[in-house]
N, C-alpha and C positions, 0 to 999 in steps of 0.2 A: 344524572350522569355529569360529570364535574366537564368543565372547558375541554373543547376540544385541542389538542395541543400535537403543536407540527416538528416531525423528526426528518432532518435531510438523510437522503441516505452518504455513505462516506466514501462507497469505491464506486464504479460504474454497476455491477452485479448485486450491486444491496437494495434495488428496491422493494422488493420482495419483502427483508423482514423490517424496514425499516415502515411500512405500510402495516403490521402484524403489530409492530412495535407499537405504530398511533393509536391502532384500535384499542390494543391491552390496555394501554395509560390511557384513553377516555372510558375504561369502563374500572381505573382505579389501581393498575398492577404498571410496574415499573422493570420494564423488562431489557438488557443491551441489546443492541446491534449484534454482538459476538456471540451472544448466546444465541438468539432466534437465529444468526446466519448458519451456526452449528449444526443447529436441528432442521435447517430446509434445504439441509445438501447441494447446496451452490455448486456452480461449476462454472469456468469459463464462458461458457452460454448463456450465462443467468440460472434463477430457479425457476423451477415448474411450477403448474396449480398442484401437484401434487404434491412440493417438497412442501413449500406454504402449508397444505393442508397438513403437514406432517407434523411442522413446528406448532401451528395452532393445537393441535390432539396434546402434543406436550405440554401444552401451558392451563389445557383444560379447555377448552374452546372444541363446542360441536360444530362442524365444519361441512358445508355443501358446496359444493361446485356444480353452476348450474350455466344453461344456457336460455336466456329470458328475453322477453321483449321488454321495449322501452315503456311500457303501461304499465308490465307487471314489477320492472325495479322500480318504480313511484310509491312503491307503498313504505312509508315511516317504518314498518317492522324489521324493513333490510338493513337498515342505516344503523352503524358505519359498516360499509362492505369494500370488499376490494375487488376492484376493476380491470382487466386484462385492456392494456390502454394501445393504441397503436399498433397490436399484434406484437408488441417488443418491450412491454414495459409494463408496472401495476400500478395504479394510482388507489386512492382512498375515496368514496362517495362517502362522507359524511352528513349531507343534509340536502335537504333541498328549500328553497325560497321563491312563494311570488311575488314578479313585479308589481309595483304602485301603481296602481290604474292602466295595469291590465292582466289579461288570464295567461301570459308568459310563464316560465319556469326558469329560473338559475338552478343551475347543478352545485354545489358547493364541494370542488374537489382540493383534494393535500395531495399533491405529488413531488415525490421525497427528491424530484430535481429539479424542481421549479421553486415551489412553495403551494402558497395556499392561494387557489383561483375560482373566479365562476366562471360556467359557463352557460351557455344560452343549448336550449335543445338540436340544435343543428349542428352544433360544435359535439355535441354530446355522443350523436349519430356516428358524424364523422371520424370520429375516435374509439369509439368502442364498439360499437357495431361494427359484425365481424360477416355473419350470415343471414342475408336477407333483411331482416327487421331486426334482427336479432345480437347479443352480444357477454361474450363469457364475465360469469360474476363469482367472488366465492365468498357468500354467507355465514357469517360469523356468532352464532351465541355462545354466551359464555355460560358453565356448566356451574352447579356448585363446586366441583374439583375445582373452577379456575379460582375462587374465590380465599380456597383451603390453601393449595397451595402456597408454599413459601418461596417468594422470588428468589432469586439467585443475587450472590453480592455484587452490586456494579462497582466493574474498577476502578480507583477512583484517579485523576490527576490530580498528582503531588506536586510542587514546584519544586519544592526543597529538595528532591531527591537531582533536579535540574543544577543545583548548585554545586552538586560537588565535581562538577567539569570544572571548577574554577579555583578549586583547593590546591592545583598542583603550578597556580600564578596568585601565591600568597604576595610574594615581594611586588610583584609587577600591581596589584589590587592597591599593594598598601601606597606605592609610588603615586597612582592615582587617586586614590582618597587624598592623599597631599595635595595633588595637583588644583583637585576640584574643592577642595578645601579652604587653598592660597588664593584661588580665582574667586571665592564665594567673599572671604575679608576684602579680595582687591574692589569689588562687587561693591560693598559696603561702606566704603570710604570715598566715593565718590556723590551720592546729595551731600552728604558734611561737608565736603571741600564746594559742590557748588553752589551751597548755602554763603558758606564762608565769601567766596567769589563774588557773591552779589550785596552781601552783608556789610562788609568789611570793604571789600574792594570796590565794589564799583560806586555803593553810595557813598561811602568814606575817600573816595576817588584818590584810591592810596597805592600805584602803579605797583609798589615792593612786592607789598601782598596779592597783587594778580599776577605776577612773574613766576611768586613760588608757587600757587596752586599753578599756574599751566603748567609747568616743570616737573609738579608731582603728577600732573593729568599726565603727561607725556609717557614718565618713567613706569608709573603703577600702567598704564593700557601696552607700555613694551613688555612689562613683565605678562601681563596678561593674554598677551599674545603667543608669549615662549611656552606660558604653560600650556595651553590652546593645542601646540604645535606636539608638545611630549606626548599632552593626553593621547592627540589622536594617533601616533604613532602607537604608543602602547596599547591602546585599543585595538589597533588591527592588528599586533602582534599575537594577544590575546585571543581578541574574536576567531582571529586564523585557527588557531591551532582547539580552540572550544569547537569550532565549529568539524572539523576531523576529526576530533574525539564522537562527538555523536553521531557521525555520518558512519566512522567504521562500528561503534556500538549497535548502529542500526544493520551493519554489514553484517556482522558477528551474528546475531540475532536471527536474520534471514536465511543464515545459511544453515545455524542449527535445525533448521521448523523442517516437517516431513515434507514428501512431492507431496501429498493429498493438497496442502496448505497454496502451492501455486497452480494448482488447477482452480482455482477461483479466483483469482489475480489476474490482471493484463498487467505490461507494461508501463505503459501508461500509471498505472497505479503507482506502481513504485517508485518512477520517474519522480512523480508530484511528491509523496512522502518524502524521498529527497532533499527537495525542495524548503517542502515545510521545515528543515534542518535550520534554512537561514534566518526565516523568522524567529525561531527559539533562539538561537546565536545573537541575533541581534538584541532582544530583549532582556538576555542575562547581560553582556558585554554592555548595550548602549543605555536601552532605556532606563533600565533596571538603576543603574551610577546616576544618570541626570537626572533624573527624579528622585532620588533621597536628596540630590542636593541642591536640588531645585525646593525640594519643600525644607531643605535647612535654609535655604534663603528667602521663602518665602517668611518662616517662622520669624527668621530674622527682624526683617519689613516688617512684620506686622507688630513688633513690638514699639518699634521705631515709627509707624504711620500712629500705632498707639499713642504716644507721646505727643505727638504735631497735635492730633486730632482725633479723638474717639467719634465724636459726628462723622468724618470721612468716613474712618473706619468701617463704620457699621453700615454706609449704603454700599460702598467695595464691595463687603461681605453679602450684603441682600443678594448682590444683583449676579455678584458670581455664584454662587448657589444656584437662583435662576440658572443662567448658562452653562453651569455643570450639569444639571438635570435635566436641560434639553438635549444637551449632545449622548448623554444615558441613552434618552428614550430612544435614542435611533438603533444601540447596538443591538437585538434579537433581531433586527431586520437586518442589520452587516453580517449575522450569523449565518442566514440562509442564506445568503446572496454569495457569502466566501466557499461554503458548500457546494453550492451552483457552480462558482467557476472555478473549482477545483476540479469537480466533473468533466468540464468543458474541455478544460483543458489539457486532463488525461487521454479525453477523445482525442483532441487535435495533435496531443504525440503518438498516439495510437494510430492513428490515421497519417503522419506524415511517416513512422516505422515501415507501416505497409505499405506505400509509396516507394520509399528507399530500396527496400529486403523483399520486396516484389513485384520491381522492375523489369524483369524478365518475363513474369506470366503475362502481365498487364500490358507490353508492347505484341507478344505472342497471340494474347488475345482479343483487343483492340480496347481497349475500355480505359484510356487515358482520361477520356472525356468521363466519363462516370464516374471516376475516381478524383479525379480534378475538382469533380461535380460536389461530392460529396465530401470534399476538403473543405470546398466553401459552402455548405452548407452549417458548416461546424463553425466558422469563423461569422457566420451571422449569426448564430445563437452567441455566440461570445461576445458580442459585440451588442448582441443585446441584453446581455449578461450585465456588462461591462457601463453600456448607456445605464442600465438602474442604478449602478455601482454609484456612476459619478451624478446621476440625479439624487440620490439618500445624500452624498459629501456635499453636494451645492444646500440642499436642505437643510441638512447637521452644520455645517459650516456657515454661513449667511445668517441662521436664526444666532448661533452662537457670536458670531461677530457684531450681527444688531445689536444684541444685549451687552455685547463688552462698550460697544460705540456709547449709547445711553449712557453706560455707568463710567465710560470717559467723562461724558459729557457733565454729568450730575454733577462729579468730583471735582472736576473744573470750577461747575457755577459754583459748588460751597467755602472752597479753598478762594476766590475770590472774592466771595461774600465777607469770608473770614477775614482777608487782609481790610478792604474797606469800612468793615468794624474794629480795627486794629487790634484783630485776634492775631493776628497772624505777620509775621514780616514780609516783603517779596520775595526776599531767598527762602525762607520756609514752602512760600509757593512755588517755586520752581522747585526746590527740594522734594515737595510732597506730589509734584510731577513726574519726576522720576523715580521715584519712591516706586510709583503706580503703573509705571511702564516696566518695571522690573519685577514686581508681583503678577503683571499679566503674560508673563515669559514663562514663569512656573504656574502657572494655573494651562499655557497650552500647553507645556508640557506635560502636566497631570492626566489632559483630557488625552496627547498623545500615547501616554504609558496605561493608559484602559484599552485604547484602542490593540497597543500591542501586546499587553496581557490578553486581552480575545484572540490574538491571532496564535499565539502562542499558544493558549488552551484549545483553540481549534486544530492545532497543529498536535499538539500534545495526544487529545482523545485520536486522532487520525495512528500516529505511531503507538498509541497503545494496544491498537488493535492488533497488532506487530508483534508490542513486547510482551502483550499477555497470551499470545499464545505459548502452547506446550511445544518443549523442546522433542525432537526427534528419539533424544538418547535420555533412558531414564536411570536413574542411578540405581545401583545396584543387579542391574543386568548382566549378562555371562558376557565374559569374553572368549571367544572361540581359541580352542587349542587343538592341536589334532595327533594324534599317534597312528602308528603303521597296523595297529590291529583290527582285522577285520569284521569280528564278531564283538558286540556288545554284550554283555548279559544270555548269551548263548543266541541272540540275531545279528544278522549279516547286517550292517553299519550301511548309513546312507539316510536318502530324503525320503518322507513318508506320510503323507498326503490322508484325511482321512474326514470324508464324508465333508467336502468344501463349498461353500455357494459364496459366490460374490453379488452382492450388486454397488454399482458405484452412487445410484441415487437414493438410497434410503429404503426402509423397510418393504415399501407396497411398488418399488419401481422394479422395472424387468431384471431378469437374472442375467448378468452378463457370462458366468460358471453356474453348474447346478451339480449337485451330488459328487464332487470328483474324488474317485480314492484309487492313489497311486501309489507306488512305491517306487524310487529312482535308485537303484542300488549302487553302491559305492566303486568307483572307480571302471563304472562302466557308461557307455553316450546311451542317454536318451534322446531320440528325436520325438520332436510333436508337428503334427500334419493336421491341415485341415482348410478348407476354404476360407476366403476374408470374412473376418467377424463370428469367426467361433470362439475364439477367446485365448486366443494362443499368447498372445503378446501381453494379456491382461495375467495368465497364467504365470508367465514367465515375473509380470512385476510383482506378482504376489510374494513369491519365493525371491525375490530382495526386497522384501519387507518396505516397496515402497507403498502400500496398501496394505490394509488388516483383514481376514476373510472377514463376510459377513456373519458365515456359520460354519464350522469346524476348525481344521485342524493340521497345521505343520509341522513336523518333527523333522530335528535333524539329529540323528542318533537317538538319543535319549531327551532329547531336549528340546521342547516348545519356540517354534520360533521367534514368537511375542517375547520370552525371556532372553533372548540373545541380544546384545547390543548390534543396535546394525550397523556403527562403522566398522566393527570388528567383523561381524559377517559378512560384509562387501570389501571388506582387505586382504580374505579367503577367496575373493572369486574375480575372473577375469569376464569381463560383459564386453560384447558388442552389440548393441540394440540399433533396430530399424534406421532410428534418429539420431544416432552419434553424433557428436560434435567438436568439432576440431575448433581449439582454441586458437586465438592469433597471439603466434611464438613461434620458434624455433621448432622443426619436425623433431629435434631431439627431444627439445621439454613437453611435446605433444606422445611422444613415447611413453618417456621416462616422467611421469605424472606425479608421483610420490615425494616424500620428505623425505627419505633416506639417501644413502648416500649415492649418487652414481654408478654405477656397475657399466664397464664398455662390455665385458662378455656377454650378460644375457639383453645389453642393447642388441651387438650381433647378431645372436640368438635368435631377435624376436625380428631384426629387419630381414633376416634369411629365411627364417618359418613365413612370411606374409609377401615373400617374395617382392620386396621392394627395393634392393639394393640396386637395380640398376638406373631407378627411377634418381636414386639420389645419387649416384655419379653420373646424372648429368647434368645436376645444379651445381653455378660456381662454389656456394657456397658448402656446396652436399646438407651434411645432418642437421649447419646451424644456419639454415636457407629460415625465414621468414615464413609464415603459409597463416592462412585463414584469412578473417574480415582485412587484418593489415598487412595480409602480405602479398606473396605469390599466390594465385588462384589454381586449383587440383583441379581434378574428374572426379564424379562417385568413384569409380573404381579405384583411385587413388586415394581418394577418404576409405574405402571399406579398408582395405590393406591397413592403413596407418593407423586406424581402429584394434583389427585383430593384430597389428605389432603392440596397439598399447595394452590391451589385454596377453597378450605373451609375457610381456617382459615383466608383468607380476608376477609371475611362476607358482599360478592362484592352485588351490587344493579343487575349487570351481570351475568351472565355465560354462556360460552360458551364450549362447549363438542366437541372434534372433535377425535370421535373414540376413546372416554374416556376408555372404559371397552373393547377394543377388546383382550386384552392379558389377559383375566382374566378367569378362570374355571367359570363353571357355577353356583356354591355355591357362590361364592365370589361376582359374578354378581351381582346376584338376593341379596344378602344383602345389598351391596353398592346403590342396584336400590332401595330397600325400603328404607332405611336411607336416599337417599338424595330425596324422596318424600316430605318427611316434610321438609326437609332445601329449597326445591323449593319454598314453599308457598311465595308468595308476591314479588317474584322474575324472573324475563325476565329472559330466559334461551332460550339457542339454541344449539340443538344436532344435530350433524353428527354421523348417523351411520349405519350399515348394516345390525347387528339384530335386528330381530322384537320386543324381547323382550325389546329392549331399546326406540323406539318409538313410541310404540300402544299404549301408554297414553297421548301422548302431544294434545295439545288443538288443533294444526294443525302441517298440514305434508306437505313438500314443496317436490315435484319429480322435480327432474333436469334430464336433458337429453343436452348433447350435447352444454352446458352453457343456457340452455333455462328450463324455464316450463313449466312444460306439465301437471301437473294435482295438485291441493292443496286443503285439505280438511282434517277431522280428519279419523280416522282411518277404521271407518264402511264405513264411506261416498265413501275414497278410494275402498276397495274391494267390493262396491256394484257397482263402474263403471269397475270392472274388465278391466281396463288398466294398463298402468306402472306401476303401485305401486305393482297391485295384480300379477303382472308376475314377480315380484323383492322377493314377500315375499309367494309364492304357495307353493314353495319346504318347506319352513322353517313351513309353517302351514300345510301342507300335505292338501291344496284345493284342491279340484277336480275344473278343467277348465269346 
């Protein structure tokens, strides 16, 4: 079995395949992150033993999920396996080890947020032992399938594709290639001139000649200075605007990708990708310039230390070699460790978010102290993140600085040796001192631009996982058009549902819908009824195509919903869902949501249907009054309204209600229920909701139960079969059974 070889994982949610991943590539197959997290159905939670076992079956891997004691995982045949760590995490057993002189045990774990650790069997216990003695493991062989199988292509990071942020600041590039250019000559002429100074001037004790080199020392370090002063302005003019170029390409990107895509995401995650924007920025803009011209200046020197002295030369050369290759060996250890505290510190904006945005539960239910608790619990890991960070740079740095000190020192005694065999002048020595002080400027600089080439590729694989996924909208899809004909091909026009099962976690996970076959016909309300967690709301996302079923079938007319573009099909429908969201803006631009142009009449329209005009003459400002995170602070019942005015005022072929009016007093109901009676006419509508008052009119009424139906009919029809429906709505109409 080839080296065992350790993958971090990239978001908080990826330990899972990123542990699938280590196994695969120690037994030979090279597998991404993006692919196994594919196939193990992540979600906001994390993944299961089950999605894991799911992604393993895909890659050819026989797979057991077992619950063992610690005697029975000791046996070599399990190894590598993975470990359900903490009750919240997966790690890698890959080996076990005993101690020297004695019968101890190390555990040799890769956990994709740590690295790679041992532990002792108490530590072992204490972590993965879940019940009694006992603790969840999932056993991995690999099949001849895994063998057959052909990996999938990993994607790769290109730089070059990085550069053409920078093709649209040709002039401003070229300005500073001059600049860095002019400074690299100004650079240059000075051992000559302080050769000269000590040569000429001070043995030849000839004051003229040390007047004009100070004067050109003066003039050439003024010049050097202005150019200094342009570069860095152009830089940050550049940098700036490089740097909002990728930050909205990464905007762009995110907003194409489906919902499925941010249910496996936190905040946090995004925050930091962000983030990693500035590192790329900086390494095109900064490092990327002083390092070409750091080694055009090096190249320079080195032809010129050539000249003085090829002996020098060639211990410089030894000895920086040596110390380029020790500060190498540190980078796969800055790899993990920058993994780590990108982790970390996903968590701790995740954790100060929900501090902020759930201030109100948190004082309501008293848990300031746990939450406090648990902030600094994350800032000690970070901290000890952070303590290795800077023990690897005292390491990398101190070995690398010994070995420049030595090959000071060497250059020293030989360029000394040289003048006292009168190889050499003393201005050549001083010469070939600065000589050496200016080739060790671009040699840290060399070692700086690896360092920020790693941060950048670590940056880079992070937002690839971004850019390579699939866009929402695929080319060549329908765009919705609609006509006043009712009948298609001789059927009545509308939604049509046929034989549907969902599940949100992959093939073997629960059904969240099963068998559903409906028909929503056109220009009449559907409501759907049913207890919390029948699948009403999940129903409702399917039919805007923010989900794919697992098995069957959407028609809208004639036409496959999977084939419709879905911004074109959600530009047809007017949605109020549970969890709306009011933007912080004006209550106009929170209405009027679209690109198009303005309309004050069906504004009107939609603030009189939701019945909220009184609400806005009593702000000074009325429609262009501030509201959300920046502004003025609403009621639910003031979000729901402003919700279904922003669904009105599309004047959608759709609508879809999902617990549209539950936050609303009963006055306000019953006004908003009459007023969008009439805006109903001649329009498909589909309501979720729990009061009666809201459904006892629609043309049919869908009872779910348990992702199933159970009973469908209008409203009399229901309560004359006194089943589900009339045991959901007895209390609310005061029936007698």
């Amino acid at each position: 079995m080839p080296k065992f070889s350790f993958i971090a994982q990239h978001d908080q949610m990826d330990c899972g395949p990123a542990c699938l991943s280590m196994i695969a590539r120690s037994y030979g197959k090279v597998y991404s992150l993006q692919y196994l997290r594919e196939n193990s159905y992540i979600t906001k939670d994390g993944v299961s033993v089950l999605g894991i076992r799911e992604a393993a079956s895909k890659i050819g891997f026989d797979s057991e999920s077992v619950k063992i004691s610690l005697q029975e995982l000791n046996t070599p045949d399990h190894f590598p396996c993975i470990l359900h760590w903490n009750q919240n995490h997966f790690v890698v057993l890959y080996a076990i080890e005993k101690r020297l002189f004695s019968n101890e045990i190390n555990y040799k774990i890769a956990d994709p947020g740590f690295g790679l650790i041992k532990v002792n069997e108490e530590r072992l216990k204490k972590s993965w032992v879940s019940d009694g003695n006992k603790g969840v493991a999932i056993l991995l062989d690999p099949t001849q399938e895994f063998y057959s199988l052909a990996e999938p292509p990993k994607p790769k990071t290109r730089f070059k594709e990085l550069f053409k942020y920078l093709y649209p600041y040709k002039k401003q590039m070229v300005q500073l290639f001059s600049g860095l250019f002019g400074g690299s000559l100004i650079t240059l002429t000075f051992p000559f001139l302080a050769q000269t100074l000590v040569d000429k001037g001070v043995v030849q004790k000839d004051l003229g000649i040390i007047y004009t080199i100070l004067i050109a020392q003066i003039c050439l370090y003024t010049g050097s200075v202005l150019i200094e002063i342009i570069r860095n302005w152009i830089t940050l003019y550049v940098g700036s605007r490089v740097n909002i170029s990728i930050i909205s390409d990464f905007l762009k990107k995110i907003l194409k990708l489906p919902i499925r895509f941010f249910d496996t995401k936190l905040i946090g995650d995004f925050n930091q990708r962000i983030q990693d924007q500035d590192r790329i920025e900086k390494f095109l803009t900064s490092q990327s310039l002083a390092t070409l011209f750091s080694v055009v200046n090096f190249s320079v020197f080195f032809f010129v230390l050539f000249f003085y002295s090829p002996k020098i030369l060639g211990c410089y050369l030894i000895l920086t070699a040596i110390a380029i290759g020790w500060s190498l060996s540190f980078f796969h250890s800055r790899k993990i460790l920058d993994y780590q505290k990108f982790q970390s510190r996903s968590d701790n904006q995740e954790s100060i978010y929900e501090l902020i945005n759930g201030i109100q539960e948190i004082k309501l239910n008293s848990v300031e102290k746990y939450k406090r608790e648990k902030w600094e619990n994350i800032q000690v890991k970070l901290f000890g993140i952070n303590l290795r960070i800077l023990k690897l740079d005292q390491l990398q740095m101190t070995g690398f600085d010994f070995i420049n000190s030595i090959k000071n020192i060497l250059v020293t005694f030989i360029a000394a040796k040289e003048v006292i065999n009168a190889n050499l002048t003393l201005g050549a020595m001083l010469s070939i001192s600065y000589i050496i002080g200016q080739m060790n400027s671009p040699v840290n600089q060399l070692i700086a631009f690896f360092r920020a080439l790693q941060d950048a590729r670590i940056s880079m694989e992070r937002l690839n996982d971004i850019h390579h996924q699939a866009d929402e909208e695929i080319p060549g899809q329908l765009s919705m058009s609609f006509d006043d004909n009712q009948v298609t091909n001789g059927r009545q026009k509308g939604i049509k549902i046929k034989n549907l099962s969902f599940q949100y976690e992959g093939p073997k996970s629960a059904y969240t819908l099963k068998n559903i076959n409906l028909f929503i016909p056109e220009g009449q309300t559907t409501a759907i009824v049913g207890e919390s967690g029948s699948g009403k709301t999940t129903l409702m996302k399917l039919l805007l195509k923010f989900y794919e079923p697992s098995q069957g079938t959407i028609h809208v007319d004639d036409h496959n919903l999977n084939d419709i573009s879905a911004k074109s099909w959600r530009n047809n429908c007017g949605v109020v869902m549970q969890e709306g969201y009011i933007f912080s803006d004006t209550i106009e631009r929170n209405i009027y949501t679209g690109e198009e142009e303005f309309d004050q009449a069906k504004f009107n329209q939609s603030v009189a249907i939701a019945n909220i005009k009184s609400f806005l003459v009593s702000l000074p400002l009325r429609e262009n009054t501030k509201i959300g995170a920046g502004g003025v602070g609403i009621s639910g019942g003031q979000k729901q309204r402003l919700l279904i005015a922003r669904a009105v005022y599309k004047s959608p072929k759709y609508m879809f209600f999902d617990e549209a009016t539950s936050s609303l007093d009963a006055d306000n109901e019953r006004v908003i229920h009459d007023n969008l009676q009439s805006f109903f006419e001649n329009r498909t509508v589909v309501v979720i909701a729990h009061r009666l008052s809201t459904v006892r009119n629609a043309d049919q009424i869908i009872v779910l139960k348990d992702g199933e139906i159970v009973e469908n009919g209008d409203h009399q029809e229901l309560i004359s079969l006194k089943g589900r429906y009339f045991e959901l709505v007895k209390n609310q109409l005061e029936l007698s059974v």
